[in-house]
PyMOL Python script that loads the backbone (N, CA, C, O; Angstrom):
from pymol import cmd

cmd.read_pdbstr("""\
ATOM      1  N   UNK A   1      -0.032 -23.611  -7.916  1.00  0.00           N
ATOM      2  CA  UNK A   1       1.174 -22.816  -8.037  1.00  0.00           C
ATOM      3  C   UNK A   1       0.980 -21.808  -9.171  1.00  0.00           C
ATOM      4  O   UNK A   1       0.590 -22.255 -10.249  1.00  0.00           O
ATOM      5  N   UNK A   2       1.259 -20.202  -9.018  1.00  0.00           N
ATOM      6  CA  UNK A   2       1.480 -19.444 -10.022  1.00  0.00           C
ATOM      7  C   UNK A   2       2.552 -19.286 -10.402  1.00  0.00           C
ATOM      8  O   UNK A   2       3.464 -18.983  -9.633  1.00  0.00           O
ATOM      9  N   UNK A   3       2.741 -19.476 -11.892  1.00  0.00           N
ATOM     10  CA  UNK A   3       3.652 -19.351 -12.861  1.00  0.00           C
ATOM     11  C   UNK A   3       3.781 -18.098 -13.412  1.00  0.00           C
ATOM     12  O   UNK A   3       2.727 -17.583 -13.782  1.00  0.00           O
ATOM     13  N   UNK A   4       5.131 -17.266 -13.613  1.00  0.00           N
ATOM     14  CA  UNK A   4       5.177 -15.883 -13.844  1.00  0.00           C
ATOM     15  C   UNK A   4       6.082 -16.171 -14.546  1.00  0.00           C
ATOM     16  O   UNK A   4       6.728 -17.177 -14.253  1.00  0.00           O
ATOM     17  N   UNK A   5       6.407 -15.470 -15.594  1.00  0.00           N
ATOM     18  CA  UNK A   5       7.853 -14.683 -16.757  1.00  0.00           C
ATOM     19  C   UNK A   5       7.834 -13.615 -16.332  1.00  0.00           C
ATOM     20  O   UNK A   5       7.000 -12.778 -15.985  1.00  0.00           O
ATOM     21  N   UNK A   6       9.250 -13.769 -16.419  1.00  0.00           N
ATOM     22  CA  UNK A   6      10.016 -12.366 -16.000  1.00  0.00           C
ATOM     23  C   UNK A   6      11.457 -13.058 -17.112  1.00  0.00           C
ATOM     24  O   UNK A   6      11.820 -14.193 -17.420  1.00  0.00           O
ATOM     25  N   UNK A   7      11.959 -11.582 -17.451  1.00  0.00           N
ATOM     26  CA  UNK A   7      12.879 -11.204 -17.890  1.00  0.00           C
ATOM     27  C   UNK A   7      13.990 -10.573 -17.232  1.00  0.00           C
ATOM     28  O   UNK A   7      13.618  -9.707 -16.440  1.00  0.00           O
ATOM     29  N   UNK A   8      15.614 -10.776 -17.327  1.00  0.00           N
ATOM     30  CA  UNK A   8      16.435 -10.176 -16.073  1.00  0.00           C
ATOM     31  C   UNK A   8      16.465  -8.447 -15.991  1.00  0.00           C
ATOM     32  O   UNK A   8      16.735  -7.642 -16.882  1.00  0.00           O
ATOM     33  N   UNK A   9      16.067  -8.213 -14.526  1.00  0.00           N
ATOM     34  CA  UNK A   9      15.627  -6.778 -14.441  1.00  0.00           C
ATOM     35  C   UNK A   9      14.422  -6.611 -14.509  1.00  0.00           C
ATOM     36  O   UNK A   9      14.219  -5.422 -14.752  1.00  0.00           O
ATOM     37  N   UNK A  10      13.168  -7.369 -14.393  1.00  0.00           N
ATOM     38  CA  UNK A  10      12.036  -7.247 -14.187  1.00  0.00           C
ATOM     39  C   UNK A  10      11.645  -7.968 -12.760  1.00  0.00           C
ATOM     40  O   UNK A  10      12.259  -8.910 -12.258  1.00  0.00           O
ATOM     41  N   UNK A  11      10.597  -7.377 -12.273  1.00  0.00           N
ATOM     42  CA  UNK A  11      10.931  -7.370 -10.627  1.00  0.00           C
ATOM     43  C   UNK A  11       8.678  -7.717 -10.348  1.00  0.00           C
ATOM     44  O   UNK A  11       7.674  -7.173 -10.806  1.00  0.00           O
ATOM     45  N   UNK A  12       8.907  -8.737  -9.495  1.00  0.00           N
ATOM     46  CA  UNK A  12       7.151  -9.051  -9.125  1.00  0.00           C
ATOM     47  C   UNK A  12       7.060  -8.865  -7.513  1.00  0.00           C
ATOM     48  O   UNK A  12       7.813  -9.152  -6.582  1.00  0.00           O
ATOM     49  N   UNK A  13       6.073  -8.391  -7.597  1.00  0.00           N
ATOM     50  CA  UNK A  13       5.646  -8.121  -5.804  1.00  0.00           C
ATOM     51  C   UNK A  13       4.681  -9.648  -5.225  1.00  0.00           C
ATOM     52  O   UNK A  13       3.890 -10.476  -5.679  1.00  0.00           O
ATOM     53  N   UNK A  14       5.327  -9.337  -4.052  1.00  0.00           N
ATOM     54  CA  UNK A  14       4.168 -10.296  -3.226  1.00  0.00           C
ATOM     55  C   UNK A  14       4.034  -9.382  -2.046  1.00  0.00           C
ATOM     56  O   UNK A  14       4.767  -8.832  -1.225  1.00  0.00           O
ATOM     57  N   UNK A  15       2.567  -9.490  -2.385  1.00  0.00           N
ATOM     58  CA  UNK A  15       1.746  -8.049  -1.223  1.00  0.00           C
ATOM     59  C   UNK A  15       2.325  -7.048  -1.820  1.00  0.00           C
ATOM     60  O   UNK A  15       2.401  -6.997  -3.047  1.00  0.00           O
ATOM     61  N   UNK A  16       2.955  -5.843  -0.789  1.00  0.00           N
ATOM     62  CA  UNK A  16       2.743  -4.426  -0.611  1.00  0.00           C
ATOM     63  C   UNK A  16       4.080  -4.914   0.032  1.00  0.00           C
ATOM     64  O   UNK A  16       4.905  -4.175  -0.506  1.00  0.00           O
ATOM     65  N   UNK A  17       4.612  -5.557   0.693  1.00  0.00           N
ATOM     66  CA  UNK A  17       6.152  -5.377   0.890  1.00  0.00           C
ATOM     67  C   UNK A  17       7.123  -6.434   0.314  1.00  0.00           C
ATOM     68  O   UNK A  17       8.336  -6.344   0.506  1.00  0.00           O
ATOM     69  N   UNK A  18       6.792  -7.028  -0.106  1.00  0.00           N
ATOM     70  CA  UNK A  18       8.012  -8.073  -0.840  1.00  0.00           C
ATOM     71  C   UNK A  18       8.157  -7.856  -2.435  1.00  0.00           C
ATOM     72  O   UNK A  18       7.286  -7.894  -3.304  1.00  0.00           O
ATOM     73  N   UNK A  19       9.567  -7.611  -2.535  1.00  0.00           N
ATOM     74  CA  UNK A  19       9.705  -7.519  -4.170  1.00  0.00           C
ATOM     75  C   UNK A  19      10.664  -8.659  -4.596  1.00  0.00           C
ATOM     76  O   UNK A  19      11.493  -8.886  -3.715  1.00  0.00           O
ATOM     77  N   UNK A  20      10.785  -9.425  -5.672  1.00  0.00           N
ATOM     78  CA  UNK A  20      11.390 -10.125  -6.395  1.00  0.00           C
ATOM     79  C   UNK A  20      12.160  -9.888  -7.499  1.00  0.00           C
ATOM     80  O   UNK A  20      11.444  -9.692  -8.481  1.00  0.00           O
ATOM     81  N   UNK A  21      13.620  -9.811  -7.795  1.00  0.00           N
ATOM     82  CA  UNK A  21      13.849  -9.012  -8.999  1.00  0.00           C
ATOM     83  C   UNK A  21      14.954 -10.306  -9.645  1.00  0.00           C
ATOM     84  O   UNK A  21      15.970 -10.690  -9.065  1.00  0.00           O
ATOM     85  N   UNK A  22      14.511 -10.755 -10.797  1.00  0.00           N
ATOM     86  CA  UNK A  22      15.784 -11.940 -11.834  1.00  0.00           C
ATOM     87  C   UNK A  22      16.836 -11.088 -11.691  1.00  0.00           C
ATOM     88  O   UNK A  22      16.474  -9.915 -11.788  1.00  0.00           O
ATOM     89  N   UNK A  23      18.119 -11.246 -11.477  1.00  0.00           N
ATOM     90  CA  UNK A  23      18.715 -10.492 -11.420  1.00  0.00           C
ATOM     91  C   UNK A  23      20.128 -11.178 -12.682  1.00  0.00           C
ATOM     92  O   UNK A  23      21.256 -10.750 -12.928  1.00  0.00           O
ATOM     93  N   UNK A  24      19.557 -12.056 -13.073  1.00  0.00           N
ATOM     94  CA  UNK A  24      20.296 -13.107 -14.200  1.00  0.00           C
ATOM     95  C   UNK A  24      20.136 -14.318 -14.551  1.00  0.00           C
ATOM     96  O   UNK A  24      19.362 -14.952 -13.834  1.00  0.00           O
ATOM     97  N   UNK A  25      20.462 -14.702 -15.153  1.00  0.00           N
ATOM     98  CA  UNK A  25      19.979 -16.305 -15.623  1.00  0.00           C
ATOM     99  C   UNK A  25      21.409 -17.201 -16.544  1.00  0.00           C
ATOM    100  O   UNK A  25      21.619 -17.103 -17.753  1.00  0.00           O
ATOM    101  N   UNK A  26      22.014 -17.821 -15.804  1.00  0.00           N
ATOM    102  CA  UNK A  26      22.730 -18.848 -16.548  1.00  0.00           C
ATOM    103  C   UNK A  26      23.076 -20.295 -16.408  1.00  0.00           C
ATOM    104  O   UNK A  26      23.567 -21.070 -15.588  1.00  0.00           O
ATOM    105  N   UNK A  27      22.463 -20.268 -17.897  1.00  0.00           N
ATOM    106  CA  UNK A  27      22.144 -22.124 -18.062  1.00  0.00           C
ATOM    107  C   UNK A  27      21.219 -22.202 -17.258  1.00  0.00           C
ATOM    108  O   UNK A  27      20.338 -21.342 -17.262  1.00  0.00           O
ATOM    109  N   UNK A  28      21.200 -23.566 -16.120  1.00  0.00           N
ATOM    110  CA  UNK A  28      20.043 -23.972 -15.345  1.00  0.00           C
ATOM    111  C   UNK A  28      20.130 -22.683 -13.872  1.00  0.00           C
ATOM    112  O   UNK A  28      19.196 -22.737 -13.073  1.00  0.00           O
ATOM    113  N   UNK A  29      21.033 -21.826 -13.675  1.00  0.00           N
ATOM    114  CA  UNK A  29      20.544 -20.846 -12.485  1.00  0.00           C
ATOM    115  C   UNK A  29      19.942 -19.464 -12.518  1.00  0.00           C
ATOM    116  O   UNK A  29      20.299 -18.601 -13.320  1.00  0.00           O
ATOM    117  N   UNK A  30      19.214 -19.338 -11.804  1.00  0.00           N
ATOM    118  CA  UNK A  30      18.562 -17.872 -11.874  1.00  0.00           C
ATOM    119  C   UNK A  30      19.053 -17.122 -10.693  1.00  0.00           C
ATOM    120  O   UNK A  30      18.967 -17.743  -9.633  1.00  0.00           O
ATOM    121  N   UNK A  31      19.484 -16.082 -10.645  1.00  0.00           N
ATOM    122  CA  UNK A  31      19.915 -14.801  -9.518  1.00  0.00           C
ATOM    123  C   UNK A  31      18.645 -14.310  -9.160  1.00  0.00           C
ATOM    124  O   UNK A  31      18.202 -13.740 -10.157  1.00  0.00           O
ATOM    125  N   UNK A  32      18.031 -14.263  -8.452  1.00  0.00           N
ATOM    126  CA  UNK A  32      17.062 -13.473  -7.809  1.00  0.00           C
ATOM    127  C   UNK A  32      17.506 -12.253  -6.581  1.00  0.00           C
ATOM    128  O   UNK A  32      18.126 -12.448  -5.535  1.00  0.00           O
ATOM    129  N   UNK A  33      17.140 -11.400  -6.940  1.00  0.00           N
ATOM    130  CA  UNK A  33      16.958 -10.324  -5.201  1.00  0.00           C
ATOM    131  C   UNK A  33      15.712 -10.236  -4.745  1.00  0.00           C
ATOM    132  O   UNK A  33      14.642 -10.514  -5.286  1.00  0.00           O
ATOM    133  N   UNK A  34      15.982  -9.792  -3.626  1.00  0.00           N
ATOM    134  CA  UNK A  34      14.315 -10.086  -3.143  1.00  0.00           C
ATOM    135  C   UNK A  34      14.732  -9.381  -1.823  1.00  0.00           C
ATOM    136  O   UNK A  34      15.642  -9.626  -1.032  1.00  0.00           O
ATOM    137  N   UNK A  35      13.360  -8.024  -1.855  1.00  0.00           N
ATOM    138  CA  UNK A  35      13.697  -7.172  -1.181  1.00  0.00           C
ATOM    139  C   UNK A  35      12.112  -7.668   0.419  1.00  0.00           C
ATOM    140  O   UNK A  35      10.931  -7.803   0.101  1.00  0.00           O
ATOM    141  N   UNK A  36      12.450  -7.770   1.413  1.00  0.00           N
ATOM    142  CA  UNK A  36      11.784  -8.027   2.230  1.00  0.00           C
ATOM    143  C   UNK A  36      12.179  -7.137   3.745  1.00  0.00           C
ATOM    144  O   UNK A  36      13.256  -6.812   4.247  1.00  0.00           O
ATOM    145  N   UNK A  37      10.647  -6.928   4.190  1.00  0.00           N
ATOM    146  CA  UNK A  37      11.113  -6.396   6.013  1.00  0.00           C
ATOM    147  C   UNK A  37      12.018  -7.415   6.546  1.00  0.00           C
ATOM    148  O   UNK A  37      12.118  -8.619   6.310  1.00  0.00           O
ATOM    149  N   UNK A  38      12.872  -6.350   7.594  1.00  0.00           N
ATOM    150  CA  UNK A  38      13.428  -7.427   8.210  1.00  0.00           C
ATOM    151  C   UNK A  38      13.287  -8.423   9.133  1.00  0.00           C
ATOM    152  O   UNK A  38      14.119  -9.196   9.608  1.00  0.00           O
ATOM    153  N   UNK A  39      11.718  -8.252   9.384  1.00  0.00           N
ATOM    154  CA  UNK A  39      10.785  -8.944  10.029  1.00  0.00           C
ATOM    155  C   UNK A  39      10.241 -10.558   9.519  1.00  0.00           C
ATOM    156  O   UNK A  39       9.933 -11.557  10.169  1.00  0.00           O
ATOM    157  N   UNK A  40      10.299 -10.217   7.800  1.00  0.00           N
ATOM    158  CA  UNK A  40      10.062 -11.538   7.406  1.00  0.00           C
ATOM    159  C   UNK A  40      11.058 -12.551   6.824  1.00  0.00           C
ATOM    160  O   UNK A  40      11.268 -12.459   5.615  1.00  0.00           O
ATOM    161  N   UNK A  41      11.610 -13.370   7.419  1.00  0.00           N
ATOM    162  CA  UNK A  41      12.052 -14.282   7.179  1.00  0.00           C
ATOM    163  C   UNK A  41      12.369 -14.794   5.680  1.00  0.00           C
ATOM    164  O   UNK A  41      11.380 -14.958   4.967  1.00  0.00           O
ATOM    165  N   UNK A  42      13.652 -15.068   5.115  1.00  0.00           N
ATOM    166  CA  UNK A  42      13.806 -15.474   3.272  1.00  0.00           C
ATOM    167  C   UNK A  42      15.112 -16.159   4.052  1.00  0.00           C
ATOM    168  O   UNK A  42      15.979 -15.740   4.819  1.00  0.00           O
ATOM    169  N   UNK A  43      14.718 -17.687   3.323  1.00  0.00           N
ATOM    170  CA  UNK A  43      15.559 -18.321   3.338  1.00  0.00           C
ATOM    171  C   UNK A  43      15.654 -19.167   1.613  1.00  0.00           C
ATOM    172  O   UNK A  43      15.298 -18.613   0.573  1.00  0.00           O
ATOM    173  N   UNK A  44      16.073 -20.223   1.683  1.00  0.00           N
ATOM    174  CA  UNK A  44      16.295 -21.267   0.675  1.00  0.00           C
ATOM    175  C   UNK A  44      15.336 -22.492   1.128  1.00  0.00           C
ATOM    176  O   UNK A  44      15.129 -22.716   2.321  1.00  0.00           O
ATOM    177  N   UNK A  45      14.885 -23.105   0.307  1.00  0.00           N
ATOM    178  CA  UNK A  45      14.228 -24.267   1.027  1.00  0.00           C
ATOM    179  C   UNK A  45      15.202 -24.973   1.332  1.00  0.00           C
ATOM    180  O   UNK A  45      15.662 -23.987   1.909  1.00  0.00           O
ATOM    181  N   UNK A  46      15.858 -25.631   1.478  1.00  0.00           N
ATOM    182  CA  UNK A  46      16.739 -26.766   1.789  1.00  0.00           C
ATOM    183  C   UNK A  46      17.124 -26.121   3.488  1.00  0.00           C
ATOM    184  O   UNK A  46      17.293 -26.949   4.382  1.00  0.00           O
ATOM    185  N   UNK A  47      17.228 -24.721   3.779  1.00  0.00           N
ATOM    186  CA  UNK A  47      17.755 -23.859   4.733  1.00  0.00           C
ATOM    187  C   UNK A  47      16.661 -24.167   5.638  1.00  0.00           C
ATOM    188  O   UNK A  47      16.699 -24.765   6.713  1.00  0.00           O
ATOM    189  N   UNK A  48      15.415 -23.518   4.846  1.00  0.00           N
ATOM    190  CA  UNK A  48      14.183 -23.964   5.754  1.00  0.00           C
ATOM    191  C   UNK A  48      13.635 -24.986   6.650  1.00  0.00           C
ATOM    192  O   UNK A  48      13.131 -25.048   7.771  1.00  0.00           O
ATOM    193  N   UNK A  49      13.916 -25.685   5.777  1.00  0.00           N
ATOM    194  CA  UNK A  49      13.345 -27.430   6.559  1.00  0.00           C
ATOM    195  C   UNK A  49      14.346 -27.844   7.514  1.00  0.00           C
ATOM    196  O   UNK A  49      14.170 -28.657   8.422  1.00  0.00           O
ATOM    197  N   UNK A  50      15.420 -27.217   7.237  1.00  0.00           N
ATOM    198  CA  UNK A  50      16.788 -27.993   8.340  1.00  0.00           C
ATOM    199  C   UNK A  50      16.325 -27.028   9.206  1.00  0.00           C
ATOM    200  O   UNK A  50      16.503 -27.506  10.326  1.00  0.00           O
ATOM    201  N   UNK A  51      15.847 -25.973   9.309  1.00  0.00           N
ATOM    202  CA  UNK A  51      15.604 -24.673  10.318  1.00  0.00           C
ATOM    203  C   UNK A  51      14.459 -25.070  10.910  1.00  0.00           C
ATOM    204  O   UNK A  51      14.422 -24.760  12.101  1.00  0.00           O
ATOM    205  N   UNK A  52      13.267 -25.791  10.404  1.00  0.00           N
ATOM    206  CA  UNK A  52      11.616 -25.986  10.935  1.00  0.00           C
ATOM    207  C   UNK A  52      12.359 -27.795  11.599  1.00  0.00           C
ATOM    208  O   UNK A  52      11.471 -28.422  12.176  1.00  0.00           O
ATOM    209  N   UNK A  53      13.546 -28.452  11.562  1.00  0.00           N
ATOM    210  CA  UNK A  53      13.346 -29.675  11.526  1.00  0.00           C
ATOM    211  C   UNK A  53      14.639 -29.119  13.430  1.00  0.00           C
ATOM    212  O   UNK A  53      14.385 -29.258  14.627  1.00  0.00           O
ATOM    213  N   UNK A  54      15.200 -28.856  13.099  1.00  0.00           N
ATOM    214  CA  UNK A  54      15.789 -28.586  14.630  1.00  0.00           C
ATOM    215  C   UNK A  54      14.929 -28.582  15.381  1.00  0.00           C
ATOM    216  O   UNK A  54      14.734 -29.365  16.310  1.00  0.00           O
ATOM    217  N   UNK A  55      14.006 -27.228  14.881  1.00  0.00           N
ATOM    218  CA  UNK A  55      13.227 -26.239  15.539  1.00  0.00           C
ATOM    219  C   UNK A  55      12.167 -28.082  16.601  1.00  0.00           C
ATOM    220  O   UNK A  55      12.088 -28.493  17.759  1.00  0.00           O
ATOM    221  N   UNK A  56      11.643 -28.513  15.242  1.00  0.00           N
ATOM    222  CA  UNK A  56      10.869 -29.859  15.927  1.00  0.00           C
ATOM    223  C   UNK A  56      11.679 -30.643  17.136  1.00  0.00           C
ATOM    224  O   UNK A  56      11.250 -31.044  18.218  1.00  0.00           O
ATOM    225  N   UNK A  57      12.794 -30.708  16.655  1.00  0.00           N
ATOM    226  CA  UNK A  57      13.965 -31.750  17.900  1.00  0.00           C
ATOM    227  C   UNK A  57      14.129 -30.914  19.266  1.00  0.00           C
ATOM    228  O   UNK A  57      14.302 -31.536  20.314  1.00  0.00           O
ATOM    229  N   UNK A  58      14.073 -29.435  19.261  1.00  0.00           N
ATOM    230  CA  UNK A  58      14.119 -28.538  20.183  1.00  0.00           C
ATOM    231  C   UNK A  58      12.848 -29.081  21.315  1.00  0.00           C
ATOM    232  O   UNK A  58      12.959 -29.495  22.469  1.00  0.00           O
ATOM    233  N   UNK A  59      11.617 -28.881  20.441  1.00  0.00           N
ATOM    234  CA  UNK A  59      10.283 -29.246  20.763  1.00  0.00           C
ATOM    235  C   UNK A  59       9.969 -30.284  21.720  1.00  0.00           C
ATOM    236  O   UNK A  59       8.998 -30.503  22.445  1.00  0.00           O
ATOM    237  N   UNK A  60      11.438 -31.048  21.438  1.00  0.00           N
ATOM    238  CA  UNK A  60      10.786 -32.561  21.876  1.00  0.00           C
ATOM    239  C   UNK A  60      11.048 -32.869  23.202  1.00  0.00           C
ATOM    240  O   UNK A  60      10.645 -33.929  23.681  1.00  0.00           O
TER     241      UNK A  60
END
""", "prot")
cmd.dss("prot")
cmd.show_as("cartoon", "prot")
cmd.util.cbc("prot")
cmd.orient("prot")
């Protein structure tokens, strides 16, 4: 896993189209934006797995 600092209003790329920006921090939560095609998929993990875990029951 890579570990990054950022400060609120400082913004990290993944690739050439995804941006990440803190958009605040209080106490234990952080605000993030996160700019992505609308092609790629941003969810929450907790969102995810209930989304990949249907997806399996669909399958079956």
């Amino acid at each position: 896993m890579l570990i990054l600092t950022r400060r609120t209003g400082e913004t990290l790329n993944i690739g050439d189209q995804i941006q990440v920006t803190v958009l605040g921090v209080n106490r234990n939560q952080v605000s993030i934006g996160i700019n992505a095609p609308k092609k790629v998929p941003v969810h929450r993990k907790e969102i995810y797995e209930k989304i990949k875990h249907e997806n399996l029951e669909d399958g079956d």
